[in-house]
C-alpha positions in Angstrom: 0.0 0.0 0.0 2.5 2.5 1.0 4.7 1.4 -2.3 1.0 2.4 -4.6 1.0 5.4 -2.8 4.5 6.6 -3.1 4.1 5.4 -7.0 0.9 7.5 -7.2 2.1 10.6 -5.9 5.2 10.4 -8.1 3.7 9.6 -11.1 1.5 13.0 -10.4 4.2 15.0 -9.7 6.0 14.1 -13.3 2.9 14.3 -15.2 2.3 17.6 -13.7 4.4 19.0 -11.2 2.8 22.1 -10.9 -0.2 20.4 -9.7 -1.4 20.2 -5.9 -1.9 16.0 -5.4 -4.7 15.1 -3.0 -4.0 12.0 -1.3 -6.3 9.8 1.7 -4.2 7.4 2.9 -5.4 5.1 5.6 -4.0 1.5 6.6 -6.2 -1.2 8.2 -3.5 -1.0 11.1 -4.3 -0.1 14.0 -7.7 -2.0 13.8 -8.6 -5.6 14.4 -7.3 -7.9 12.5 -4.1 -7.4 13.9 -1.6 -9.0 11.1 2.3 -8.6 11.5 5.1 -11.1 10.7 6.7 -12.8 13.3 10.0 -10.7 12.4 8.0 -7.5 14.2 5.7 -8.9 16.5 9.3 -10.3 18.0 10.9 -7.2 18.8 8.8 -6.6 21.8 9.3 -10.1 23.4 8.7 -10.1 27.4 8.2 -6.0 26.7 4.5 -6.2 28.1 5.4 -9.0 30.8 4.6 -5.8 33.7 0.9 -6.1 32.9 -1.4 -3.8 32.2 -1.2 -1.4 34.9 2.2 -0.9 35.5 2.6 -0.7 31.4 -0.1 2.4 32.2 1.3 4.5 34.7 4.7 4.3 32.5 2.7 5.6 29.5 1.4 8.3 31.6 4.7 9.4 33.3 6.0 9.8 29.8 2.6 11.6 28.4 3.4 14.4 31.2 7.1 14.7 30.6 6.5 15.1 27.5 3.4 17.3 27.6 1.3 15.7 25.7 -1.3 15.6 28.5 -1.7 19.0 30.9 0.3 18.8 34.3 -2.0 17.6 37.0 -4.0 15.7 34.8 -4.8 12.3 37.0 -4.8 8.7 35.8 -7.5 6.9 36.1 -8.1 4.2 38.3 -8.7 0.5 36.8 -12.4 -0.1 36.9 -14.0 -3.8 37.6 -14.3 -4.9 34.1 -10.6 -5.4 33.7 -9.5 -7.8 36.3 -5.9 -6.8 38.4 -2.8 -8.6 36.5 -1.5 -10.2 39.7 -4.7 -12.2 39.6 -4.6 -14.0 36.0 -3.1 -17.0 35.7 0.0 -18.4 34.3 -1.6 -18.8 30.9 -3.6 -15.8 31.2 -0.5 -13.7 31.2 1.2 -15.9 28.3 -1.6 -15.2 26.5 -2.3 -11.6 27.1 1.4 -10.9 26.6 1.3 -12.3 23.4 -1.7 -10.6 22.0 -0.2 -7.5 23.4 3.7 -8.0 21.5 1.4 -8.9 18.4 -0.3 -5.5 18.0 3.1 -3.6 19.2 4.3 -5.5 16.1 1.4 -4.7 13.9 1.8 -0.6 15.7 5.7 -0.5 15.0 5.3 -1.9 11.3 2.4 0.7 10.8 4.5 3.5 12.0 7.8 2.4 9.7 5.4 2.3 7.1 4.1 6.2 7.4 7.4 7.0 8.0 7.8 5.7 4.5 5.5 7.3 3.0 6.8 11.3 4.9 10.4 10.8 4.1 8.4 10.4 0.1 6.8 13.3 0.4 9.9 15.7 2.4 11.5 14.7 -0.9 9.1 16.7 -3.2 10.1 19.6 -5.2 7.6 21.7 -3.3 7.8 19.6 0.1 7.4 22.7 1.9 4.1 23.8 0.5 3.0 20.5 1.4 0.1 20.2 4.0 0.1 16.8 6.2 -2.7 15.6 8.5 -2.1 12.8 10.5 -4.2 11.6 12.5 -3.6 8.9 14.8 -6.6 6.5 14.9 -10.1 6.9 14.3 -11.5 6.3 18.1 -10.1 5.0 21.3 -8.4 1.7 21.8 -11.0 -1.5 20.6 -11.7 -3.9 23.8 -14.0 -5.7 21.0 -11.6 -8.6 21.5 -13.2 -9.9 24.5 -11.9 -10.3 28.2 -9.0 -13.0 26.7 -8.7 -11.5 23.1 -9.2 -13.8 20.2 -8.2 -15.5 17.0 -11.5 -14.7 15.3 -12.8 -11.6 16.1 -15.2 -11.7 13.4 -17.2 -14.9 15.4 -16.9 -12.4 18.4 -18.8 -9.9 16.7 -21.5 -12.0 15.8 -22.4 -13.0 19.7 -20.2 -15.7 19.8 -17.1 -16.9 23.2 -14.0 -18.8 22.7 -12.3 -20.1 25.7 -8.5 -19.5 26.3 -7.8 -23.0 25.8 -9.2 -22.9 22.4 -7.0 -19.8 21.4 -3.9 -21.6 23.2 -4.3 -24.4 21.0 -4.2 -22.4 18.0 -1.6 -20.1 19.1 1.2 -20.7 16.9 -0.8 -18.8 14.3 -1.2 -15.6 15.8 -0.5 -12.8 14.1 -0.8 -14.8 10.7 -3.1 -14.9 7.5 -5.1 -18.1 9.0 -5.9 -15.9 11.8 -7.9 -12.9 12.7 -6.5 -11.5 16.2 -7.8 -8.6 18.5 -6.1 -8.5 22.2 -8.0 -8.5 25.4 -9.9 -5.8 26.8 -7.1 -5.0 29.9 -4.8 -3.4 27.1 -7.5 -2.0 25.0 -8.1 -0.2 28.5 -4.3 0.9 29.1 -4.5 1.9 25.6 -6.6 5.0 26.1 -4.0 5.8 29.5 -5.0 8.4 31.1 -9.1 8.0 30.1 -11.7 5.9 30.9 -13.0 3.5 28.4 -12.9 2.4 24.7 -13.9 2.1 21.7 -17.8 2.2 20.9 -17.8 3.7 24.4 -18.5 7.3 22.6 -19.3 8.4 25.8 -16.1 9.1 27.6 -12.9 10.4 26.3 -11.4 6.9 26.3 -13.5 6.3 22.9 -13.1 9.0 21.2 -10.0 11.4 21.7 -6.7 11.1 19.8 -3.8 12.7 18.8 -3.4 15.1 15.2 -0.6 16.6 13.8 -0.4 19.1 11.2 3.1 19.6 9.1 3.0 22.4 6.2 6.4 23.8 6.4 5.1 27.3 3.9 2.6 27.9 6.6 3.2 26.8 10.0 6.1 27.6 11.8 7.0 24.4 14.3 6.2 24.7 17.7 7.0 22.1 20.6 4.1 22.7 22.6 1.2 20.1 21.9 -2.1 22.5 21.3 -6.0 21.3 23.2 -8.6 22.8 20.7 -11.4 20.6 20.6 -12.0 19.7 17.3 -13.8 16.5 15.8 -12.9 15.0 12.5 -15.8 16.7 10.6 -13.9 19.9 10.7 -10.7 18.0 8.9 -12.5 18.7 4.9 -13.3 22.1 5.8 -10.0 22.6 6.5 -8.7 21.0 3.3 -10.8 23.0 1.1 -10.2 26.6 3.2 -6.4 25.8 3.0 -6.8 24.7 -0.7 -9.1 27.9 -1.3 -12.0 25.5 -2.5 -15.9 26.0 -2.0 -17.9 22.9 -0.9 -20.0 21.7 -4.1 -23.7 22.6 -3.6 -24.6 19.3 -5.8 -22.5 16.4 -7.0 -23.8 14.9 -9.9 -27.2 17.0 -10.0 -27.4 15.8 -5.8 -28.2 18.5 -3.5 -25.4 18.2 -0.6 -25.8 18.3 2.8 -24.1 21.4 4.4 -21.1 20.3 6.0 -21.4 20.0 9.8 -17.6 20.9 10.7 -15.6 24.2 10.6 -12.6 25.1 9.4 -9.5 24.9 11.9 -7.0 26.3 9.6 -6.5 29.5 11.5 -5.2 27.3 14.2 -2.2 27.0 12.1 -0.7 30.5 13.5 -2.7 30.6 16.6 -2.0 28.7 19.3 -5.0 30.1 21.6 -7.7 28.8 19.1 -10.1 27.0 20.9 -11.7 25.1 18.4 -15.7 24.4 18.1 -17.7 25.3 21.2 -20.4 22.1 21.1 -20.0 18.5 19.4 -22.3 15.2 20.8 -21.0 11.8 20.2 -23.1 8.5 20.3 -22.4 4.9 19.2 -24.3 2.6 20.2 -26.3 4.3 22.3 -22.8 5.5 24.5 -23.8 9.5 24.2 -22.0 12.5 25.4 -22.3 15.9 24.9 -19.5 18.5 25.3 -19.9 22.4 25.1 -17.4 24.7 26.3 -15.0 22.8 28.1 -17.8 20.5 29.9 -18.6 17.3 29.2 -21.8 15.3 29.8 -21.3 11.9 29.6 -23.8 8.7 29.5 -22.0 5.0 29.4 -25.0 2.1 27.9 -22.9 -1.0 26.2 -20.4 -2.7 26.4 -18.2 -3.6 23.0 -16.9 -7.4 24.6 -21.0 -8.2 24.9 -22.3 -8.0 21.2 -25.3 -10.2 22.3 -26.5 -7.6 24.8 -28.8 -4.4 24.4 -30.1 -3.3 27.6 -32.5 -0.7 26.6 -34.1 1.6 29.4 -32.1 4.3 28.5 -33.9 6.6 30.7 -32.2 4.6 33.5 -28.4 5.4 32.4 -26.4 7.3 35.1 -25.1 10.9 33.4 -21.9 11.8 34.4 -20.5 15.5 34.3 -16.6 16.8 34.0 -15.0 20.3 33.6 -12.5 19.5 30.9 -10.4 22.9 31.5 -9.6 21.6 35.4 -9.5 17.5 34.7 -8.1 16.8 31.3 -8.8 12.9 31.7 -12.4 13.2 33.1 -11.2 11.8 36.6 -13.8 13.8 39.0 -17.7 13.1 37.9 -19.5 16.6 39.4 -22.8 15.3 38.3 -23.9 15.2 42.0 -22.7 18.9 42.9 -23.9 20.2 40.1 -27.5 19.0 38.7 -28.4 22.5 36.9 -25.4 22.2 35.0 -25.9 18.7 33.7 -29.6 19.7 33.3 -28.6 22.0 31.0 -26.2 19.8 29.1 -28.5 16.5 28.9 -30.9 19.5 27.5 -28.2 20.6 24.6 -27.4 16.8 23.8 -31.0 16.5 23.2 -31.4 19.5 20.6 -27.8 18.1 19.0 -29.6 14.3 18.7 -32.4 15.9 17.1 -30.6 17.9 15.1 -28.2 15.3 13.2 -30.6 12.4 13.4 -29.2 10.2 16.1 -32.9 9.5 17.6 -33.9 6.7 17.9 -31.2 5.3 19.8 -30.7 1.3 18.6 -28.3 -0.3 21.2 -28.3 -3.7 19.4 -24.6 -5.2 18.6 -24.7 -8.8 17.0 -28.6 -8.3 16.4 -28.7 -5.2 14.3 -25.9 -6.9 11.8 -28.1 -9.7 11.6 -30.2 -7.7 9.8 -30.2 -7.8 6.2 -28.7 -4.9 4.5 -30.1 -2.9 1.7 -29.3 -4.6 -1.9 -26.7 -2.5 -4.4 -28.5 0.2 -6.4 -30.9 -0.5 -8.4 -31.3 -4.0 -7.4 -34.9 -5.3 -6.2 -35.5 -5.3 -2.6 -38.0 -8.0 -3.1 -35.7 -10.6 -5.3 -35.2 -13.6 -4.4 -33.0 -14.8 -6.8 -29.8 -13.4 -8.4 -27.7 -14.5 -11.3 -24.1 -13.9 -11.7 -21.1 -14.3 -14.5 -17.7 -14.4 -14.0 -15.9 -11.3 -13.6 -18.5 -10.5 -10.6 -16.0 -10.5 -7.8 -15.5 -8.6 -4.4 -19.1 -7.9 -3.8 -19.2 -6.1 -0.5 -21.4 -8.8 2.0 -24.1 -6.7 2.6 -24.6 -6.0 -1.8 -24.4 -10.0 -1.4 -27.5 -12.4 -2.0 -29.0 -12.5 1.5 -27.8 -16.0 2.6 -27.7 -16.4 6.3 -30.8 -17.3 8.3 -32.8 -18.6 5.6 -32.9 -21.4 2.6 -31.5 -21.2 -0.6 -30.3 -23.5 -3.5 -26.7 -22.2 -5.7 -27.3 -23.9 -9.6 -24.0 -23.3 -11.2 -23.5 -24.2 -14.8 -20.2 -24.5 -15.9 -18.1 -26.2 -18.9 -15.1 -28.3 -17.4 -12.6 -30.8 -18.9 -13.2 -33.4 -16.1 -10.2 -34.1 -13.7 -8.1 -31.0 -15.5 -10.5 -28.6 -14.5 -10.0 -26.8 -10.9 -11.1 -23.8 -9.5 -13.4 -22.0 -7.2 -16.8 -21.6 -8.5 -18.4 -18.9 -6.0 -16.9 -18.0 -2.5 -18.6 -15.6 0.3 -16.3 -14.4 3.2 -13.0 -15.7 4.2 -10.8 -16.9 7.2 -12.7 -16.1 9.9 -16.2 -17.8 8.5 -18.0 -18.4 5.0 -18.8 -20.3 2.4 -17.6 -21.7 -1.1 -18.2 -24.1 -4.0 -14.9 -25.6 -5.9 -13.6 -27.9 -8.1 -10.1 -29.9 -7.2 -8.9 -32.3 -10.2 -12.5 -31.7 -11.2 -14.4 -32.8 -8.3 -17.2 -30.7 -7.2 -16.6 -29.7 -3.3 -18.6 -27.2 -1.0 -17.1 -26.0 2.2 -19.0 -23.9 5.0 -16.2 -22.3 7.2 -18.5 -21.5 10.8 -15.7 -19.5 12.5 -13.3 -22.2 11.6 -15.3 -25.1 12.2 -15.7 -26.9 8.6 -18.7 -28.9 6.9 -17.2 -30.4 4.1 -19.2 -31.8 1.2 -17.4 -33.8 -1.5 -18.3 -35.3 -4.9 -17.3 -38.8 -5.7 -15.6 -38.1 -8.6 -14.5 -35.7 -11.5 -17.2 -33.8 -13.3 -18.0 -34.9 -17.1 -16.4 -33.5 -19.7 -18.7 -31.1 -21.1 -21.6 -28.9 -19.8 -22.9 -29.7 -16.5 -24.8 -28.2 -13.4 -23.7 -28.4 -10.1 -26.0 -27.2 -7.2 -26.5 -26.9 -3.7 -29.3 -27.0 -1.6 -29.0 -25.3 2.1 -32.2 -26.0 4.1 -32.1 -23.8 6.7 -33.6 -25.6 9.9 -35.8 -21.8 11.1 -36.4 -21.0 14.5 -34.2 -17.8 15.1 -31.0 -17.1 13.8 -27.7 -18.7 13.6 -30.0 -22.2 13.4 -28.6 -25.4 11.9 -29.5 -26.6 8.4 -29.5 -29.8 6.1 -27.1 -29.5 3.0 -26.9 -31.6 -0.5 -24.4 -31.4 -3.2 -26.2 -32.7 -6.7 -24.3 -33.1 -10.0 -26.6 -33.0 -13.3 -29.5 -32.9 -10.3 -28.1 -36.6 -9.0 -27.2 -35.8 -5.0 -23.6 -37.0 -4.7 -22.9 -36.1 -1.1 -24.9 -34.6 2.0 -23.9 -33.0 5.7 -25.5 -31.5 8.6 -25.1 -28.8 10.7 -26.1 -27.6 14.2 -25.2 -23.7 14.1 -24.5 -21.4 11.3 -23.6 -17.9 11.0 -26.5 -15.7 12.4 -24.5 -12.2 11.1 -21.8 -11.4 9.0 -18.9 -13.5 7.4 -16.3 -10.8 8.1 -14.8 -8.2 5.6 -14.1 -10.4 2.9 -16.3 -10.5 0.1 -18.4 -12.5 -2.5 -17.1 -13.4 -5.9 -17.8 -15.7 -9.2 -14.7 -17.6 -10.9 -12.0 -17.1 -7.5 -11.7 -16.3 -3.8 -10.5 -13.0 -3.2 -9.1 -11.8 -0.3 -8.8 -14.1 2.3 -9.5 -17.8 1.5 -12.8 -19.3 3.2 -9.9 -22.9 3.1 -6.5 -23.4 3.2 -7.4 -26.6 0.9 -6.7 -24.2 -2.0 -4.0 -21.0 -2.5 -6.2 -17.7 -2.6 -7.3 -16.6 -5.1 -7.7 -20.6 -6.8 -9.7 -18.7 -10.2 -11.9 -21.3 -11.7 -9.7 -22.9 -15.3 -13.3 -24.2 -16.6 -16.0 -22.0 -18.0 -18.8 -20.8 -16.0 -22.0 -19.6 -17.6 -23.6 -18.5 -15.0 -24.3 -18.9 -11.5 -28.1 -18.7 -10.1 -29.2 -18.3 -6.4 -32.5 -18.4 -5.0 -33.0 -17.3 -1.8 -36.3 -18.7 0.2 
């Protein structure tokens, strides 16, 4: 990625270096999956070995020293949802450790990378006139992996535990392309040192603050001192286009936009008093705060490691209330001293919900992506059936045919020269679960990956020569979702193998995709190398969804 980007921005420069480049660059890293070779998830061996606490009050000795956070700010104490180090376990700490050294890895990679890619762009003719944002994460540390972290985050998200003795066993591959890793909650917690919280937590600072900095040589003169305006990514394009001297469109393509809900910060650039926007709410999940003039209102709800749970009664959620200019890591709640004020600020969180459409609040994890997602333009909200060619690959999952919780039947008809002919047919999702039909020396195989848990169905022999249909029928057993279902393999409408299964996936494969003619991505088995394109003919490939 950072080679395309350095090639990209080269390759605009020569064809027209008088031209300003625009370029988003943003890496998977530093969210789940957390993938790194063993070369850098090595260099911090026995680095994390102090725990979790101790590893947080040295990040915070070192945020003050360095000023990155305001003398007297105060760390805040662990709360009971992350349990003390000195009371794991032996394996619990092995285990912990080794999540932890595997995302310093993936972190330390990440970084060399974006170094990379700066030291490309310092070497521009115009380097100088050069404006860099970097911003360092999109929300607070993820504790989505679960009290003991996993090796499939993806089953996590849909609802679903793994015991530490099922990770241990599969250990060896952490960090690699057969796994999909996200570390525990304790250092998703030391993560956001000094805040509460984490991600999806929108409510406290812990989910939602991080660090930006700005570079444009021409413009800014450098200054040591780290600067506190509050300002929330929606004033980042305002920025761009004041700095660039652009207006905001009115339409794109004959479409009416939106006005833009941020403001410009680019005065910031030779002020260091500017204060940034006086109000901004925040709400995932039904975690909601509200923050106007250096207070803050806050309102916890979920909790990201319980997908499964939606508690509702939101009326019943305790508000909390901090002065931000007198307690940078929202340490003292002065909800109880002061109700008029957090009156006042439940009030202007109300107006902001109503204003930018956060009502009604939905609190469902695992349940709301159950739910089918709307089709790809244009497509039929009522079809039930869909036909694709080869060529239609990397289909987002929720432009997919709707195949989880329900029955179906995939008719594929291909030409294939018998045993010579190999290949995947049609594949949906990837490592962490899925589904997909292939040939191997011609015979016909179907493989449903539930979060690494296989039903294999396998032909007898090689396809014919020739034309021929091969088909699938998934009979979904009802009853709720995530329910087990009956599955036949036919050849030329002749079943030729059959399976069972108790459970299957109630929500989403993961972020790999759906394709005709090869697996992209991630493979949904390692009994064929990614992306296995088919070396037959298919004509087409027709599922009906019941």
């Amino acid at each position: 990625m950072t080679d395309r980007a350095i090639a990209r921005m080269k390759l605009s420069k020569s064809v027209a270096p008088d031209k300003p480049f625009f370029m988003y660059f943003a890496p998977g890293a530093m969210h789940a999956p957390h993938h790194v070779t063993a070369e850098w998830r090595d260099r911090f061996k026995g680095e994390f070995d102090m725990g979790w606490e101790q590893y947080r009050e040295l990040v915070y000795k070192r945020q003050i020293e360095m000023g990155i956070i305001p003398p007297g700010t105060q760390l805040t104490p662990r709360p009971d949802w992350v349990p003390a180090w000195d009371s794991l376990s032996a394996e619990q700490k092995r285990l912990y450790t080794a999540f932890m050294e595997n995302f310093a890895g993936f972190f330390a990679f990440t970084d060399h990378e974006i170094g990379r890619l700066l030291d490309a762009v310092k070497a521009l003719p115009d380097a100088d006139n050069t404006l860099v944002i970097y911003i360092v994460g999109d929300n607070g540390a993820s504790a989505e992996g679960g009290p003991d972290g996993t090796l499939n985050e993806i089953k996590g998200l849909n609802g679903l535990s793994t015991t530490i003795e099922e990770i241990l066993a599969h250990i060896d591959t952490l960090g690699g392309p057969e796994s999909e890793p996200h570390y525990p909650v304790g250092w998703a917690w030391a993560g956001n040192t000094p805040f509460q919280w984490v991600k999806q937590v929108a409510s406290h600072l812990g989910g939602t603050r991080n660090p930006m900095v700005v570079s444009w040589p021409a413009r800014i003169k450098h200054d040591d001192k780290p600067r506190d305006a509050f300002l929330h990514l929606v004033d980042v394009v305002p920025t761009i286009l004041d700095a660039a001297q652009i207006p905001m469109p009115k339409t794109v393509n004959g479409i009416e936009q939106l006005p833009l809900a941020g403001k410009s910060f680019l005065a910031s650039f030779a002020d260091p008093g500017f204060q940034g926007r006086p109000e901004q709410y925040f709400e995932v999940l039904s975690n909601r705060s509200i923050y106007a003039d250096g207070w803050k209102a806050n309102a916890q709800h979920t909790l990201p490691w319980r997908q499964d749970l939606a508690p509702g009664n939101w009326d019943k959620d305790r508000w909390e209330l901090y002065d931000l200019k007198a307690d940078f890591s929202e340490a003292n709640d002065l909800a109880g001293q002061m109700p008029d004020k957090l009156a006042e600020m439940k009030t202007k969180f109300d107006a902001a919900a109503q204003r930018y459409d956060v009502y009604p609040l939905d609190d469902r994890g695992a349940a709301r992506i159950a739910i089918p997602k709307p089709l790809a333009p244009g497509a039929d909200p009522r079809a039930t059936r869909f036909t694709y060619f080869t060529g239609a690959t990397r289909i987002a999952e929720p432009a997919a045919p709707p195949m989880k919780n329900r029955s179906w039947t995939l008719t594929a008809k291909v030409k294939t020269d018998g045993a010579n002919t190999d290949g995947v047919i049609m594949a949906f999702g990837g490592v962490a679960a899925g589904l997909s039909l292939y040939l191997k020396d011609g015979v016909p195989i179907f493989d449903y990956n539930y979060f690494e848990k296989h039903t294999v169905l396998k032909g007898q022999a090689p396809l014919p020569v020739g034309a021929t249909t091969v088909a699938l029928d998934f009979d979904y057993a009802g009853g709720g979702v995530g329910k087990g279902a009956m599955l036949r393999l036919k050849v030329d409408g002749k079943q030729v193998a059959e399976g069972r299964m108790e459970a299957t996936v109630p929500g989403r494969f993961g972020i790999d995709t759906f394709g005709i003619g090869e697996d992209t991505g991630q493979p949904v088995t390692f009994d064929y190398q990614p992306p296995f394109p088919f070396t037959g003919q298919i004509e087409e490939v027709d599922i009906q969804v019941r």
